[in-house]
C-alpha positions as CSV (number, residue, x, y, z in Angstrom):
1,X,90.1,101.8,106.7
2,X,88.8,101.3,103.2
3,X,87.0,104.0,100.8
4,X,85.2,103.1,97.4
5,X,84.7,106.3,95.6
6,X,85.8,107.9,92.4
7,X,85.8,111.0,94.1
8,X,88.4,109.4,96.4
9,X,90.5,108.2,93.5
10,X,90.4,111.7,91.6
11,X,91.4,113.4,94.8
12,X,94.4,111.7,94.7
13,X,95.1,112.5,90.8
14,X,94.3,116.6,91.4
15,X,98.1,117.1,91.1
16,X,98.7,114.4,87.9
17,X,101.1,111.9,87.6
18,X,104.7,113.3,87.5
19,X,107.6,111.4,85.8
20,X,110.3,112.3,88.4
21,X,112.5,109.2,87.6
22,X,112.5,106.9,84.7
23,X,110.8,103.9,86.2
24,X,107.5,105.9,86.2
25,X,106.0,105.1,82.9
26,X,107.6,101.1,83.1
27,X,105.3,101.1,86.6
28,X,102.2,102.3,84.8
29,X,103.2,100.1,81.4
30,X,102.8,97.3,84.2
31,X,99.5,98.3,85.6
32,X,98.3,98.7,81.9
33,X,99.4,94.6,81.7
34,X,97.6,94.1,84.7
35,X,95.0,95.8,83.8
36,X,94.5,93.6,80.8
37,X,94.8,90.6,82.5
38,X,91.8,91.7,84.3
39,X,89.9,92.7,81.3
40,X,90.5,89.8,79.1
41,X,88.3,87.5,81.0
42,X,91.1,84.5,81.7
43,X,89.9,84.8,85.1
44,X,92.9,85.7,86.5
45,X,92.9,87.5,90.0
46,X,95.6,89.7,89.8
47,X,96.8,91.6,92.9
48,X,99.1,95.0,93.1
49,X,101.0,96.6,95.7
50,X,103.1,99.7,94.8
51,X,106.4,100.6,97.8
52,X,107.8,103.7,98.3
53,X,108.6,106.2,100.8
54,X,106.7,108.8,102.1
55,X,105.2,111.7,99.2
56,X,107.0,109.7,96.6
57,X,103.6,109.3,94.7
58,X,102.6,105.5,95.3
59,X,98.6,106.7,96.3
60,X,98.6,108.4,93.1
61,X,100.2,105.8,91.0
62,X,97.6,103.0,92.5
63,X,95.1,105.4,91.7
64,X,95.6,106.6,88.0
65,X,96.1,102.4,87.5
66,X,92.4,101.7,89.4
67,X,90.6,104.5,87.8
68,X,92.2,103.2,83.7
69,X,90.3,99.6,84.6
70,X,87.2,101.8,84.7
71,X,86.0,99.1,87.4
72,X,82.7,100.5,88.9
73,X,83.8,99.9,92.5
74,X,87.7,100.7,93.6
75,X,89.0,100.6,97.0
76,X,91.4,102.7,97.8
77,X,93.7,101.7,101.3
78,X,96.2,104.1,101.9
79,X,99.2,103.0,104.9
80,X,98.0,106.5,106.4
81,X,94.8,104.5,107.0
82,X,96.0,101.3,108.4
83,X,99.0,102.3,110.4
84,X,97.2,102.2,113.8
85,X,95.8,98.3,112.7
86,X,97.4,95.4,114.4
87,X,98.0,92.7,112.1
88,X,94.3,90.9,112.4
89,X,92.5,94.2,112.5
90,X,94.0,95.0,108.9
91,X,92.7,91.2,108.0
92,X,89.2,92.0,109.8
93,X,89.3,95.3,107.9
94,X,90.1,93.8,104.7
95,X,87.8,90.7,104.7
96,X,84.7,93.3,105.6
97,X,85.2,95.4,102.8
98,X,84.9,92.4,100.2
């Protein structure tokens, strides 16, 4: 259910990030926060989950946020992937991964 690539990552940023609503750049000023919470080395374990509805960019967001940690391993788990989990196979799926 999971993927660690880069390639993964930049297949989801082929199109760019579009600003179709103002609440575009607050969500990646927030992820830049994050991201320096994770970089600052206060230990912090700092989680993210974006919403949306379907095509309304989430995948992309997540992604242009992973790949500006410049983190050597992302994982990338997209609901596309994990619909057809039950509720301990997406805990078994997750736990195997890390």
């Amino acid at each position: 259910a999971f993927r660690s690539s880069i390639e993964l990552i930049e297949r989801y940023l082929e199109r760019g990030i579009w600003e179709w609503c103002e609440q575009i750049p607050t969500i990646i000023e927030e992820g830049d926060e994050l991201i320096q919470l994770l970089t600052s080395n206060s230990g912090c374990i700092v989680s993210l989950i974006l919403e949306g509805t379907s095509q309304a960019g989430t995948t992309a967001l997540a992604a242009h946020i992973a790949r500006r940690t410049h983190f050597p391993l992302i994982q990338v788990c997209t609901a596309e992937e994990m619909v057809e989990l039950g509720t301990t196979e997406k805990g078994q799926a997750i736990k195997k991964e890390n």
